[in-house]
C-alpha positions in Angstrom: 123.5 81.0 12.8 122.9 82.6 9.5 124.0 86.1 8.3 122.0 89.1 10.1 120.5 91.7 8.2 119.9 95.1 10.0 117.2 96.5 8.5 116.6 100.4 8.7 113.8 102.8 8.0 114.8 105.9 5.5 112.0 107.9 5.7 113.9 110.9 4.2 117.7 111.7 3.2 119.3 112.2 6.3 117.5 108.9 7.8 118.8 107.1 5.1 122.9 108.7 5.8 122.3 107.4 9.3 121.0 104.2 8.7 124.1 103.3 6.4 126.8 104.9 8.3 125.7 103.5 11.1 126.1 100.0 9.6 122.9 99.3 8.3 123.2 95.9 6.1 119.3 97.2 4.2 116.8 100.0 4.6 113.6 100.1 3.3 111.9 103.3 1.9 108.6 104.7 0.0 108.7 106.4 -3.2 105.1 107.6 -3.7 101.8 107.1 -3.6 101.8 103.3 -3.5 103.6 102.7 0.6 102.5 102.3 3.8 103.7 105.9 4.6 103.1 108.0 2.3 103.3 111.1 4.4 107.4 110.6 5.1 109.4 112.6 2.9 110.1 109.2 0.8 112.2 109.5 -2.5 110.7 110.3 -5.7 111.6 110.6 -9.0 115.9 110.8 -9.6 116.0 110.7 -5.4 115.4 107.1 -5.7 118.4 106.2 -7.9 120.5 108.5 -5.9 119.9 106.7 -2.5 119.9 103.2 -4.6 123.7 104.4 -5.6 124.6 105.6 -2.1 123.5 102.8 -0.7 125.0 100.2 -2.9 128.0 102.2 -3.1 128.5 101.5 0.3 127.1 97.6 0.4 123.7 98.7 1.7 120.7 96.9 -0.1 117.4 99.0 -0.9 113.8 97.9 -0.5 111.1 99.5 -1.9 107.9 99.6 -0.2 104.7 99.1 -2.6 102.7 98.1 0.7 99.4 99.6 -0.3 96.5 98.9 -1.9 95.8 99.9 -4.9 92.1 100.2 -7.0 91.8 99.8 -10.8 92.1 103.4 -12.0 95.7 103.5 -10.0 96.9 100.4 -12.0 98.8 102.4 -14.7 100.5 105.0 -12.0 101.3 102.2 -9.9 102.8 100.1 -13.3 104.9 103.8 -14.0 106.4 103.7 -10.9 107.2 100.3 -10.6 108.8 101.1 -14.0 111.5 103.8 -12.0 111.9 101.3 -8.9 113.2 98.6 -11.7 115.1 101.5 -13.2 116.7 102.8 -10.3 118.1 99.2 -9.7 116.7 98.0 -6.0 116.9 95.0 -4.5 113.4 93.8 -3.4 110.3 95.3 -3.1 107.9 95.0 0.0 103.9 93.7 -1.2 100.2 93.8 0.1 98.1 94.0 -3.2 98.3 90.7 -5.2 97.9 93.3 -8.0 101.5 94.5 -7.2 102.5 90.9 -6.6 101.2 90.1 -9.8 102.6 93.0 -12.3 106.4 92.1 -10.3 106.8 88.8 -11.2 105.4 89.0 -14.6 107.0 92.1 -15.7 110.3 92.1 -13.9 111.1 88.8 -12.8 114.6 89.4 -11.0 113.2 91.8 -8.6 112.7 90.0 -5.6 109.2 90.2 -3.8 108.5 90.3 -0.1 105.2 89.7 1.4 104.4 92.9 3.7 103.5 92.6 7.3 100.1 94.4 5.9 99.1 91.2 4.3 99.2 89.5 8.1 100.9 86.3 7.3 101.4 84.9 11.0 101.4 81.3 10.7 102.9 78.1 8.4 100.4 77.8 6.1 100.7 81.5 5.3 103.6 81.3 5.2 104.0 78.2 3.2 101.4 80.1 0.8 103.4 82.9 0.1 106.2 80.3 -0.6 104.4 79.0 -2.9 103.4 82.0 -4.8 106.6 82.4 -5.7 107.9 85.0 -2.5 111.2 85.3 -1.8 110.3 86.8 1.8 107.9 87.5 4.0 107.6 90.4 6.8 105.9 88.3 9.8 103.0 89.9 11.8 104.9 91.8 15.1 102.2 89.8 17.5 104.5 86.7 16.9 105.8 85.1 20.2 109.6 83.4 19.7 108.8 80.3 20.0 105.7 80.7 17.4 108.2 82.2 15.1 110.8 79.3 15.5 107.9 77.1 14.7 107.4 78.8 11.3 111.1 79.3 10.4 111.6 75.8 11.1 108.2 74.4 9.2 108.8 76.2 6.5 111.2 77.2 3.2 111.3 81.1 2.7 112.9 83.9 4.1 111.6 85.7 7.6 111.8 89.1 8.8 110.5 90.1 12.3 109.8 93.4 13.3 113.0 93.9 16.8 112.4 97.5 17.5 109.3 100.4 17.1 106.3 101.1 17.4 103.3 98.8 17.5 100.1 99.0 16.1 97.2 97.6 18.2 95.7 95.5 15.7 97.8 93.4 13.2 98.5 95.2 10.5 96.3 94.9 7.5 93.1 94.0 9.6 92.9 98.1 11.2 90.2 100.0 9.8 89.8 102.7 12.5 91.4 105.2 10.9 89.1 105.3 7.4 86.0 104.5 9.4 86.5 107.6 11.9 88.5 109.9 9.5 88.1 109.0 6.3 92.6 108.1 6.5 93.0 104.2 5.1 96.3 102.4 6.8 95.9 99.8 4.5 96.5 102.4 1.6 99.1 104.6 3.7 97.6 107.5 5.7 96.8 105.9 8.9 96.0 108.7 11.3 96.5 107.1 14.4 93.2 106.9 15.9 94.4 104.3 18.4 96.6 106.7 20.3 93.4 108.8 21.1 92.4 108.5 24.8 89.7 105.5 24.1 88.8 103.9 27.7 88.0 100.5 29.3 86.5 101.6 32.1 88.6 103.7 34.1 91.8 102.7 31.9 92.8 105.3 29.9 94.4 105.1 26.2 93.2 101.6 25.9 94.2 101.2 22.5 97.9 102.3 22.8 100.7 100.1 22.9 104.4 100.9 23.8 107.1 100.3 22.1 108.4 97.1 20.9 112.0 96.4 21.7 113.4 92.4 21.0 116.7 93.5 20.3 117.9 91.6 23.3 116.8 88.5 21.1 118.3 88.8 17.8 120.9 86.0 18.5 118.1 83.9 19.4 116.0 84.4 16.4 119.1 84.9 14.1 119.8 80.7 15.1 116.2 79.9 14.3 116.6 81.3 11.0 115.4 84.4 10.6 117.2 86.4 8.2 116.3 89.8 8.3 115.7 92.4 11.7 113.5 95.3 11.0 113.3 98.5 12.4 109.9 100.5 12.5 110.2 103.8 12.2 109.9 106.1 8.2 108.2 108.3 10.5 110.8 109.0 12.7 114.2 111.7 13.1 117.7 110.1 11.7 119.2 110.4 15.4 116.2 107.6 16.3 117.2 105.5 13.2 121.4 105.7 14.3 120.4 104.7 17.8 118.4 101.7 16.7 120.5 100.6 14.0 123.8 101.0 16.6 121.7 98.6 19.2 121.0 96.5 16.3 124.8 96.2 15.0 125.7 95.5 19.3 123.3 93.6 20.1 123.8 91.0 16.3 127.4 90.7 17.9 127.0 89.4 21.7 127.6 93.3 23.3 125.7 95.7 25.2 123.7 98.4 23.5 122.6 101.7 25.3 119.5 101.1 25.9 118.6 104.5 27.8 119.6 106.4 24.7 117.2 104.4 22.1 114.6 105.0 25.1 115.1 108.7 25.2 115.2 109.4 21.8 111.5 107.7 21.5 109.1 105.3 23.8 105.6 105.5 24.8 106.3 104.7 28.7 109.1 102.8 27.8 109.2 99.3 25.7 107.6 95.6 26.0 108.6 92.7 24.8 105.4 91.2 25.4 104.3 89.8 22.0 108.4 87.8 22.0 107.7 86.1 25.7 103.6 85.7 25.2 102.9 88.2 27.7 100.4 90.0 26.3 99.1 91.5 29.7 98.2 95.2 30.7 101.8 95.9 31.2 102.0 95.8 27.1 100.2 99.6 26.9 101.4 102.8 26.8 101.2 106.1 25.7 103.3 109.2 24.6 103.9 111.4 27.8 105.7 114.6 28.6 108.6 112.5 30.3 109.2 111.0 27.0 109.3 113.8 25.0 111.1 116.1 27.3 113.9 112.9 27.2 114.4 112.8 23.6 116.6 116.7 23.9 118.8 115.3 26.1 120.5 112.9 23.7 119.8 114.0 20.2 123.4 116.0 19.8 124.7 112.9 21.1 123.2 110.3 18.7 123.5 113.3 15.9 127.5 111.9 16.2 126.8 108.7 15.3 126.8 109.3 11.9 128.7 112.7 11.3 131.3 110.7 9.6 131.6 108.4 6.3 131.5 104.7 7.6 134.3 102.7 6.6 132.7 99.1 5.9 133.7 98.2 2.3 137.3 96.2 2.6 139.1 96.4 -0.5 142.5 94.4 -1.2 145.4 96.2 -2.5 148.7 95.7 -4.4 151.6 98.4 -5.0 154.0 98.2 -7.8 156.8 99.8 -8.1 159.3 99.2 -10.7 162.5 101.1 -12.8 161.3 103.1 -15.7 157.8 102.1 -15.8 154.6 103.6 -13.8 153.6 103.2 -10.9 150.5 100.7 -10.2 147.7 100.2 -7.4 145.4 97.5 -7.8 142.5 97.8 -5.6 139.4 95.2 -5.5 136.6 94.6 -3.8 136.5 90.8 -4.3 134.1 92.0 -7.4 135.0 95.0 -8.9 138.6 95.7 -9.7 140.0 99.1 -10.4 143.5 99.9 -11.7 145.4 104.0 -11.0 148.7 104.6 -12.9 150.8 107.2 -11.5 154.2 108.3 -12.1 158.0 106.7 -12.6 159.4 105.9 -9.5 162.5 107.6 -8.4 165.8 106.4 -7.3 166.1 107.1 -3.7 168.8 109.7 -2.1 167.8 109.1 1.3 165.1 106.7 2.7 164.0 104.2 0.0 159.9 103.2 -0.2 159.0 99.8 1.3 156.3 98.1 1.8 155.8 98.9 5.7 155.5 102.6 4.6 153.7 102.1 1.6 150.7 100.6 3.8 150.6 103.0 5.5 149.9 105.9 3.2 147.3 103.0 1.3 145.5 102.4 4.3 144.8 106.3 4.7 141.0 105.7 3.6 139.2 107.6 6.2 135.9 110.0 4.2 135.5 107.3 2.2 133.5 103.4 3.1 136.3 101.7 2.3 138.9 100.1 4.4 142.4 98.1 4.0 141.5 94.5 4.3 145.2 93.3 2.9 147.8 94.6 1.5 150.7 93.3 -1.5 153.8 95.3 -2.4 156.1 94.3 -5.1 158.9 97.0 -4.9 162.4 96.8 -6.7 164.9 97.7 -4.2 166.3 101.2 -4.1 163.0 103.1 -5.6 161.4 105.9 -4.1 157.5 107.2 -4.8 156.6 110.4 -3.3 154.1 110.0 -0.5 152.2 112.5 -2.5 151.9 110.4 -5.2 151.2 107.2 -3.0 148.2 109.2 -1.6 147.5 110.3 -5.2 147.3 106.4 -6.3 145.2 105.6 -3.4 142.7 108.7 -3.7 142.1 108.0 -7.6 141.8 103.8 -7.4 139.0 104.6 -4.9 137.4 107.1 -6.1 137.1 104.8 -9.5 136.1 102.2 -7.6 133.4 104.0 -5.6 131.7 105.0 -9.0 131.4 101.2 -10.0 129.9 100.2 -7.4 127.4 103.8 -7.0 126.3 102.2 -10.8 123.2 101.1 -10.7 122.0 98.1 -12.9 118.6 98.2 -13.8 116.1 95.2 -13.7 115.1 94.5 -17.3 111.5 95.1 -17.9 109.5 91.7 -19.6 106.5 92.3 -22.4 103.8 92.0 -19.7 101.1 94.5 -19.3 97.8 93.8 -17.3 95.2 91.6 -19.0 92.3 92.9 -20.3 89.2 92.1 -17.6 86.0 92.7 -18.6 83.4 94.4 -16.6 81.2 91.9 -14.5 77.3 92.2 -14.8 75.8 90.5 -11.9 72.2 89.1 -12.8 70.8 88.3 -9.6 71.7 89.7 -5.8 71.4 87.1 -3.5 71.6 87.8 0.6 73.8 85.6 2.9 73.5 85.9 6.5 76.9 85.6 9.1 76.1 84.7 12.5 78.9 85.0 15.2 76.5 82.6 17.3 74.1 79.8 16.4 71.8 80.9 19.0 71.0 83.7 16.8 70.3 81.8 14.1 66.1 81.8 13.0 64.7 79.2 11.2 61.9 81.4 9.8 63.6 83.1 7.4 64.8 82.6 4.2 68.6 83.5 2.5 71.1 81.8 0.3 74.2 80.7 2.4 74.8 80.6 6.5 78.1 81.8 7.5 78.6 80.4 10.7 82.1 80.9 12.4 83.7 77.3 12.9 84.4 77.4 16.8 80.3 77.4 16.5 79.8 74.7 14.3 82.2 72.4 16.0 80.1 73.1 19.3 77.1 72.5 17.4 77.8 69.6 14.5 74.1 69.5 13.5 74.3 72.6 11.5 76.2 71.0 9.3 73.6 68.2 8.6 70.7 71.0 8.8 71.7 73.5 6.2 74.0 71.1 4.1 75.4 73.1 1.4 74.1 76.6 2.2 76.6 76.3 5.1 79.9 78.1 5.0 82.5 77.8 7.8 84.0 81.1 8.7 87.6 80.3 9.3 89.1 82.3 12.3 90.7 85.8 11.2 93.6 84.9 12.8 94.9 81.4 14.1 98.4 81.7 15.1 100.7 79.0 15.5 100.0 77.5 19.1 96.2 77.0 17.7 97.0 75.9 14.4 97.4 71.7 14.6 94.5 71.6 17.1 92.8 73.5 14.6 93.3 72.1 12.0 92.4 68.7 13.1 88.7 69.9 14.6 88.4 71.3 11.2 89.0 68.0 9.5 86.6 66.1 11.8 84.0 68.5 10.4 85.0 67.8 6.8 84.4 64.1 7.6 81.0 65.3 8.9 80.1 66.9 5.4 81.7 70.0 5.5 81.8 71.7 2.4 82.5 75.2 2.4 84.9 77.5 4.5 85.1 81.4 4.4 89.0 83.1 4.8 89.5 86.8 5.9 93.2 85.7 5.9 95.5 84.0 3.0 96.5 81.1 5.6 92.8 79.9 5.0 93.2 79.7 1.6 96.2 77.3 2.1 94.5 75.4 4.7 90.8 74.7 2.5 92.5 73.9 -0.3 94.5 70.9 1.6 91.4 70.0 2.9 89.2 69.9 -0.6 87.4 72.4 0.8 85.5 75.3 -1.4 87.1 78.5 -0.5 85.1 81.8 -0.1 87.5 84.7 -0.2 86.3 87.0 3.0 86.1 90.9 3.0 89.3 90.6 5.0 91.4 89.4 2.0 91.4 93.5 1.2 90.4 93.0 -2.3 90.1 96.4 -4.3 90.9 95.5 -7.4 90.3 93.4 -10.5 93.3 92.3 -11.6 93.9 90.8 -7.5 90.3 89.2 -7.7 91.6 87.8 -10.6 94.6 86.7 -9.1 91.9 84.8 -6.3 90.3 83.3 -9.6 93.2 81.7 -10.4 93.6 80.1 -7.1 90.4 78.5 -7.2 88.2 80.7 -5.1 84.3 80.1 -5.3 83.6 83.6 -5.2 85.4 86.9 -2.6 83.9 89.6 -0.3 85.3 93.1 -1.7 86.9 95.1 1.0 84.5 97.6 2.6 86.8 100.1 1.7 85.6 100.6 -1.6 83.4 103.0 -2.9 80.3 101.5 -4.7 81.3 103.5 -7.7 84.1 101.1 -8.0 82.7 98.1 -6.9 80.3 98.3 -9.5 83.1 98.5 -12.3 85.3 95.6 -10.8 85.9 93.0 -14.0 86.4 89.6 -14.0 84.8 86.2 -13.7 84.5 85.5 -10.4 80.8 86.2 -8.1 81.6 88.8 -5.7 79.6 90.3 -2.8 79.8 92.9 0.0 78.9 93.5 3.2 75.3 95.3 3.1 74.6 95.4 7.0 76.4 94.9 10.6 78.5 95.9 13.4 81.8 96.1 11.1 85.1 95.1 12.9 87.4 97.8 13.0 90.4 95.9 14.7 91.6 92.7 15.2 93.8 92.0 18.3 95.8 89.5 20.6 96.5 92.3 24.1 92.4 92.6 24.3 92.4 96.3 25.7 89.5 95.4 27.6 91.2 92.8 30.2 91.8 93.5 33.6 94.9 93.0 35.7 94.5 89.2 36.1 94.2 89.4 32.3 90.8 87.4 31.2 90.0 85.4 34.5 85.8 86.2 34.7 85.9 88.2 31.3 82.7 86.9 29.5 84.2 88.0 26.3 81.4 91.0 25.3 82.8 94.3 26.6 83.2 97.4 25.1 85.4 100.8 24.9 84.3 104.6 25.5 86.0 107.1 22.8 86.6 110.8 23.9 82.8 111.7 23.1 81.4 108.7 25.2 80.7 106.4 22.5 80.6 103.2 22.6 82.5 100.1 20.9 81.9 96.9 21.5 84.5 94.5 21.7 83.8 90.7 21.4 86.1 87.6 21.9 87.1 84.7 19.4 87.5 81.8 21.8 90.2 83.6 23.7 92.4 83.8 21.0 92.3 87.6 19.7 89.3 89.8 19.5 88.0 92.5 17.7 86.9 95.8 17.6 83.6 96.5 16.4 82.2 99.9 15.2 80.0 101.8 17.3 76.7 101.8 14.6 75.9 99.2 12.1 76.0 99.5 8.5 73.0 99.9 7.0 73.1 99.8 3.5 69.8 100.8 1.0 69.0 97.5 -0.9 68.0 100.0 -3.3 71.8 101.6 -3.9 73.3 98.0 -4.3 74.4 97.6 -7.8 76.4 95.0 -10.0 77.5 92.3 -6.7 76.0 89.0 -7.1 75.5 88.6 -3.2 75.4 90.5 -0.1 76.2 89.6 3.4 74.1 90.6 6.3 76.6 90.6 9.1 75.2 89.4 12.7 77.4 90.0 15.9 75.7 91.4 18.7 72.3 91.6 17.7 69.8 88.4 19.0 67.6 86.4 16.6 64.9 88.7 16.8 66.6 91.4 15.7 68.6 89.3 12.8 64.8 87.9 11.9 63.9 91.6 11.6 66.9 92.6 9.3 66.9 89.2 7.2 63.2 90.0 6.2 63.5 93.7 5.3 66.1 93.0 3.0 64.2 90.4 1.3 61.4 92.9 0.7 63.9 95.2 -0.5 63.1 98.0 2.6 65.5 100.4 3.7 66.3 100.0 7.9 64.8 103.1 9.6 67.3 102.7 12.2 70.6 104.7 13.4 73.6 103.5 11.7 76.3 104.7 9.3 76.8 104.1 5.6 80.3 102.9 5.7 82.7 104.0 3.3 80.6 102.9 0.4 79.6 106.7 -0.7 82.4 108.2 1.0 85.8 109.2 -0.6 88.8 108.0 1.8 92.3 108.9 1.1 
């Protein structure tokens, strides 16, 4: 079993005391604009190289969160404060952007880089990407079962860290949109506002999109021996008497005892915890929601958990020698197997009474309680006859830690390489061509004209002769997610279309770009790749992408000023999804038995969104109006995308034409996000 790492949120100061004096081997925390929770208290400006010194005073590493993404007029502010992270001396830093990813490890190449959770790597070659890319980590998608994470830890060469404790979000994280579609609130650039937890129905179900509480701290012997490294904690959002009770499970549960497991319910659940995703349950029993029970239980044990971490945690061992000799000072030698710190104090006396020995000695240089350091061994060498004051022994001790305490509260700054951003010219589109994605060949008509088919690749193994009938117009959409019990079956359908004359594939996830390129397949970057900025469509450049899909959560303001070489598109029309998910909300109690796969959820006002299944392996959440974008207010994209779910050929014949003529859709839908300013 390798060495577990407890990994605590510090949303705020007193978070971040509890974590680490409740044993906390790392936290992670946000330091402005640029993290997934940027409405926590986070720690800006000289807080951040305060809590870097606490923490590493006390052998506590610090992750910074740069989780969010970022568009091109943020690149200098984000470049500033990735300045002060470096300054401040942390450890790693926590990525979604490829922007970020690129401006780390080209300006300050010894800070280590973790792949976020937001960028939804859940399987090998996702994993074996971000290996590749030069990652020293990545955060695994929480939807994970244990055996689909051994199969990752054990096919691949990086670093893991799983999600043991918190909340869960309903869809993975990095492919939610709810929250910026209904309220204008992006998750993927830090202001989620919860949507999901709204009372949204599936039929008489209520709160159909809220999940309890994960809790797999039962497991973290059994992931820690199939090598994952690191056990997170959600929770920036949360009091410091949450983060001591999960980080005192945690430190229990890492070494074979029993953890309270009542307390860390009452202090926060939603109807208690699952540990659905770890066993591959993802049944109705998975949901849950906030209730007055739960709330009322949390003031019950707050003073309780408050104790936890009233006190300075001794966890630092230090090795000590005493000596004591005639006529010359007395010397303490204290180290920390690193740092080594020497205190002089006064000329021994000869002793009258009771001389000092070593027995006694130790005892007045074990005395290290307020500080985080304890006796780990102990030398004396002592003339005979000599006597030192216990005053002065405690004198010796206080001043030899207190030294040491500031070398170790030092923080070393990461030293900054001559890298700026390249220059990245503005891209003029010349022509806009329209591709049309069909979620079923059946919808398909043949009477129309457009540049490329998207066609998602369940369909076209079910129906071969599409690849023979629209040759290289035909782009396979890759599934949005394809964990790791679907990935060799996959994979192998895949190659029997290659062999068929497969050309082209389309990835809303980085796994996909892994997978093509093994293949010799041209790569399409999807809308799902969240890219927002030039310098990460560059990035995709780089990687030999054909052309990318901007995310839909760009304004057209921007999209039109993206630079760089590579074709880019949008979305112009469709149902777009909000959510991707493996629990569907819309099963019954006997799970999917009889489900046809096209059902839908009712929000508070009655509205309707449909859900639709991907071959029983997750589904997604589309919105409840399509986009409808003016042909006329498309500017600077070489292509757009006409995106087909529900609707039947008629309907995309209907579409397909009118934007061919250039004609507006008198039809209700919504506009997206496109004109729209979201925070």
């Amino acid at each position: 079993m390798n060495r577990i790492e407890i990994l605590a949120p510090a949303g705020g100061k007193e978070q971040l005391i509890a974590a680490v004096r409740c044993g906390a081997d790392a936290v992670y925390l946000g330091t402005g604009s640029f993290n997934a929770r940027r409405n926590a208290e986070n720690f800006a400006g000289d807080g951040l190289t305060e809590a870097v010194s606490y923490c590493h005073g006390r052998g506590t590493q610090v992750h910074v969160t740069l989780n969010t993404l970022v568009y091109d007029n943020e690149l200098i502010s984000l470049e500033r404060d990735l300045d002060r992270i470096a300054e401040a001396g942390v450890d790693a830093v926590i990525i979604q952007d490829l922007a970020v990813l690129r401006l780390v490890e080209k300006k300050y190449p010894t800070l280590k880089r973790h792949a976020s959770t937001q960028m939804t790597i859940h399987n090998t070659d996702g994993a074996r990407l971000m290996r590749d890319m030069g990652l020293d980590r990545v955060v695994l998608s929480r939807e994970l079962s244990l055996k689909e994470i051994e199969k990752i830890c054990s096919s691949v060469d990086i670093e893991t860290e799983v999600f043991v404790h918190g909340a869960l979000c309903m869809s993975c994280s990095g492919a939610c949109y709810l929250s910026s579609m209904l309220g204008g609130r992006s998750g993927n650039r830090g202001l989620c506002a919860q949507p999901c937890r709204l009372d949204f129905r599936s039929g008489k179900r209520e709160y159909a999109l809220s999940l309890k509480d994960m809790s797999h701290i039962k497991y973290l012997p059994e992931l820690a021996n199939m090598g994952v490294c690191s056990f997170k904690i959600e929770g920036r959002m949360k009091r410091p008497e949450y983060v001591a009770a999960a980080v005192t499970a945690c430190k229990k549960a890492a070494m074979g005892e029993e953890y309270d497991l009542d307390s860390l319910q009452a202090v926060f659940s939603r109807s208690g915890f699952t540990d659905g995703y770890a066993l591959g349950k993802r049944n109705l029993d998975m949901f849950g929601y906030r209730r007055h029970e739960d709330v009322k239980a949390a003031t019950g044990v707050l003073g309780e958990l408050a104790g936890l971490y009233k006190k300075e945690r001794q966890s630092v061992p230090v090795d000590c020698k005493l000596e004591l000799g005639t006529n010359r000072p007395s010397v303490l030698t204290v180290s920390d197997g690193m740092n080594t710190v020497v205190s002089r104090g006064s000329v021994p006396q000869i002793a009258k009474n009771r001389p000092t020995d070593a027995e006694s000695a130790k005892i007045a240089i074990a005395k290290t309680g307020g500080t985080p350091f304890y006796l780990n061994s102990f030398e004396a060498e002592i003339e005979s006859g000599l006597m030192l004051p216990m005053a002065e022994l405690n004198s010796l001790r206080r001043e030899a830690l207190d030294d040491l305490l500031t070398i170790r509260e030092t923080t070393i700054p990461h030293i900054a390489a001559d890298y700026s951003f390249p220059e990245l010219a503005r891209h003029d589109a010349k022509e806009v061509k329209i591709r049309a994605r069909f979620d079923k060949a059946s919808q398909i008509p043949d009477d129309v004209v457009f540049d490329k088919i998207i066609v998602p690749a369940f369909e076209i193994f079910q129906n071969t002769d599409l690849i023979e009938k629209y040759g290289d117009r035909l782009i396979c959409e890759l599934p949005s997610l394809l964990f790791p019990e679907f990935e060799d079956s996959f994979a192998e359908k895949l190659k029997i279309a290659v062999k068929l004359g497969l050309k082209a594939v389309i990835t809303d996830n980085l796994y996909g770009v892994k997978l093509a390129k093994e293949l010799g397949l041209e790569i399409h970057g999807g809308h799902g790749l969240n890219i927002v900025n030039s310098q990460s469509a560059d990035v995709f450049t780089k990687m030999g992408l054909t052309d990318i899909t901007l995310s839909w959560e760009m304004q057209m303001k921007r999209i039109g000023a993206i630079g760089g070489e590579i074709p880019r598109g949008i979305i112009a029309y469709g149902r777009l999804p909000l959510m991707r998910f493996r629990p569907c909300p819309a099963q019954g109690t006997k799970g999917c038995s009889g489900c046809d796969g096209k059902k839908f959820l009712k929000d508070r006002k009655g509205i309707e969104f449909p859900i639709r299944c991907q071959n029983r392996m997750y589904s997604s959440l589309l919105n409840s109006l399509p986009l409808i974008l003016d042909p006329n207010k498309i500017n600077n994209v070489d292509f757009i995308t006409l995106y087909f779910t529900i609707e039947n050929k008629s309907e995309c014949r209907h579409i397909i034409n009118a934007y061919n003529d250039g004609e507006k859709l008198d039809e209700q839908h919504t506009n997206g996000l496109y004109f729209r300013e979201i925070m």
